[in-house]
FILUM-868857 format. One record per residue (C-alpha): x, y, z; residue number from 1. Coordinates in Angstrom, 1 decimal, always signed. Each point is the difference from the previous one (the first is absolute). Layout:
N
<rec <X, Y, Z>, NUM>
...
end
This chain:
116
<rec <+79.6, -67.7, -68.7>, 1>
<rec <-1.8, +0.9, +2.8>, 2>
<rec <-3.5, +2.3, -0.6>, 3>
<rec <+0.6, +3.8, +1.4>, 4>
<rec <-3.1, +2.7, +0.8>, 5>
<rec <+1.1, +3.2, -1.1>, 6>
<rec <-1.3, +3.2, +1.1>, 7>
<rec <-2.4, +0.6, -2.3>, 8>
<rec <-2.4, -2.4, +2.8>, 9>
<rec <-2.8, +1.4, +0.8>, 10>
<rec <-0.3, -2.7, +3.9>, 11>
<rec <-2.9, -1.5, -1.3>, 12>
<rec <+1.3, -3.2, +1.9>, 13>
<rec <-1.2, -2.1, -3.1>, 14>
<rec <+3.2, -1.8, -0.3>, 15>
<rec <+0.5, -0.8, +3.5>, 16>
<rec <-2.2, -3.2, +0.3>, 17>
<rec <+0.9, -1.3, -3.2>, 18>
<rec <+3.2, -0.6, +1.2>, 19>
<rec <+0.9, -3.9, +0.9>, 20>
<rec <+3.1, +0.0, +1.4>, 21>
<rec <-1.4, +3.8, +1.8>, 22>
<rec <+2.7, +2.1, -1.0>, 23>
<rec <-2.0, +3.1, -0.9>, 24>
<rec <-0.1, +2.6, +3.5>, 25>
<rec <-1.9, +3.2, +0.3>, 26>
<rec <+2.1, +3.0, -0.3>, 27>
<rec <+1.7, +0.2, +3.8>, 28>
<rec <-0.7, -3.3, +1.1>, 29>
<rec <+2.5, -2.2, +1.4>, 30>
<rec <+0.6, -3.9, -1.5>, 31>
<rec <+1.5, -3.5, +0.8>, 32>
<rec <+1.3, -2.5, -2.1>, 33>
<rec <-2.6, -2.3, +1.8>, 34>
<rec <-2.8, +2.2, -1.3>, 35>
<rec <-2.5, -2.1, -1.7>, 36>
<rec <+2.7, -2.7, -0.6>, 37>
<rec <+1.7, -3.4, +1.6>, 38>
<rec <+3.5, +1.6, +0.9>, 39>
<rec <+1.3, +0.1, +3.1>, 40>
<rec <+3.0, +0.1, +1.6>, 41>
<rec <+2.9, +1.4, -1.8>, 42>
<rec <-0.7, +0.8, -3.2>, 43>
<rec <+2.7, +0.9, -3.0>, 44>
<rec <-1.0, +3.3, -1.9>, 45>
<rec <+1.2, +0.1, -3.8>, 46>
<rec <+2.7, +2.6, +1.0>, 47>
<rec <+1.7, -2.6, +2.0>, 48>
<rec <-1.0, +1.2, +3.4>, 49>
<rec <-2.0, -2.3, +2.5>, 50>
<rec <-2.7, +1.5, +1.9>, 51>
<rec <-2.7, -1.4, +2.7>, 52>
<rec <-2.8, -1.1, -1.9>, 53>
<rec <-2.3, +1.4, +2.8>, 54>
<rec <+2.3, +3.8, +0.8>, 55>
<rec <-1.9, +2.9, -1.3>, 56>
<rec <+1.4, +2.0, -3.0>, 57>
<rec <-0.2, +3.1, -0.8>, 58>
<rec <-2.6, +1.2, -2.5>, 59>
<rec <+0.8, +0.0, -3.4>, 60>
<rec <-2.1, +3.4, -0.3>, 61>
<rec <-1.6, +2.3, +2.0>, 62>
<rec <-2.5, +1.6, -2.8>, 63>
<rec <-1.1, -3.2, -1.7>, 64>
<rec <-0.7, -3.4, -0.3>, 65>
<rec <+3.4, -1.9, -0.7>, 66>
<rec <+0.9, -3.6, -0.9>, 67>
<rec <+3.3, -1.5, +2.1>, 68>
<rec <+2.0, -1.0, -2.8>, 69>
<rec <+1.3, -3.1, +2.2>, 70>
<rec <-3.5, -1.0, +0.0>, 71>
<rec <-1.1, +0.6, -3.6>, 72>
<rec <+0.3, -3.0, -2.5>, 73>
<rec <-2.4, +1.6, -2.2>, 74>
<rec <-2.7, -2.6, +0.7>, 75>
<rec <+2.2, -2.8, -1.6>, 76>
<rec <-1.2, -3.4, +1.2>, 77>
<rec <-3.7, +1.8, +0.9>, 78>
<rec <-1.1, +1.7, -3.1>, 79>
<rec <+0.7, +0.7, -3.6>, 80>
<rec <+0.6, +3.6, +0.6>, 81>
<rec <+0.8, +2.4, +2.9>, 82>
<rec <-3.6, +0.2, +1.4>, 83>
<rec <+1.0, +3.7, +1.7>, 84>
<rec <+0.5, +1.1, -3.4>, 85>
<rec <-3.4, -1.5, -1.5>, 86>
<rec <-1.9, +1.6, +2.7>, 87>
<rec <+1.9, +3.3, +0.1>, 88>
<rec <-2.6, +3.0, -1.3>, 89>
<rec <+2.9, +2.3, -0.8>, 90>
<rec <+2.3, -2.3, -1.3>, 91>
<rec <+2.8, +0.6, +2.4>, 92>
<rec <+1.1, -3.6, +0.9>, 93>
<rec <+3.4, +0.0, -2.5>, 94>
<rec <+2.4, -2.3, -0.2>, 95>
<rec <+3.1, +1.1, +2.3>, 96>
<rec <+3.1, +0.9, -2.4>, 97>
<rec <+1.8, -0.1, +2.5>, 98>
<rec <-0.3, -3.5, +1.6>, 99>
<rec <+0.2, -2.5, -3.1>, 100>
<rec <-0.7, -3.5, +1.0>, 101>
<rec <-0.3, -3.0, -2.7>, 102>
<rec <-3.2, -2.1, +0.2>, 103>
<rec <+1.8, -3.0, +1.7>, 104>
<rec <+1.9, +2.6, +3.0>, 105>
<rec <-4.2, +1.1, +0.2>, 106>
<rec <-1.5, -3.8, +0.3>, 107>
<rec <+3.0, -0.3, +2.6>, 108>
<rec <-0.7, +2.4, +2.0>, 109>
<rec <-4.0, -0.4, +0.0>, 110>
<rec <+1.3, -3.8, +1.5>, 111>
<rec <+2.3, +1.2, +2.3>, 112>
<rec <-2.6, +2.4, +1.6>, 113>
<rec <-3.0, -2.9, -0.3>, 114>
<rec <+0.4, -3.7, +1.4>, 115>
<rec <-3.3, -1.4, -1.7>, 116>
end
């Protein structure tokens, strides 16, 4: 499942640069799918619907940091463990109940969104 920041962040930024396929956004910030990775084009979302990799989204959040769940593989295929979480100083990097996603769907995703 995809890694969440709940409200209990205190926008230390932290997380933010840990983030290899940059899915983590300051609270209010606009994101791309071709943020920090190799997609472009059209790109498939998980809910089925196909976006342009370089159209800006609307944030996630406008009081926090946020991770775009499209984006988030938990670090599978990088590191051992979600490195937003390990660097978190309040702990508020959780995984997302509500976007479950086996290890395989993860590792798929992480090559879908990087060529190399």
């Amino acid at each position: 499942m995809a890694i969440i920041i709940t409200d209990e962040c205190i926008n230390c930024g932290a997380c933010e640069p840990e983030c290899p396929n940059n899915a983590i956004y300051e609270g209010g910030d606009e994101w791309k799918m071709s943020d920090g990775t190799d997609v472009s084009g059209n790109f498939k979302l998980k809910n089925g619907s196909t976006v342009d990799a370089d159209a800006v989204q609307t944030p996630v959040s406008m009081d926090f940091y946020y991770i775009v769940p499209d984006k988030c593989t938990e670090c599978k295929g990088f590191h051992d463990e979600p490195q937003c979480a390990a660097v978190c100083p309040v702990d508020c990097c959780v995984p997302d109940e509500n976007v479950k996603e086996t290890e395989a769907e993860l590792i798929t995703k992480k090559e879908s969104m990087h060529n190399a």
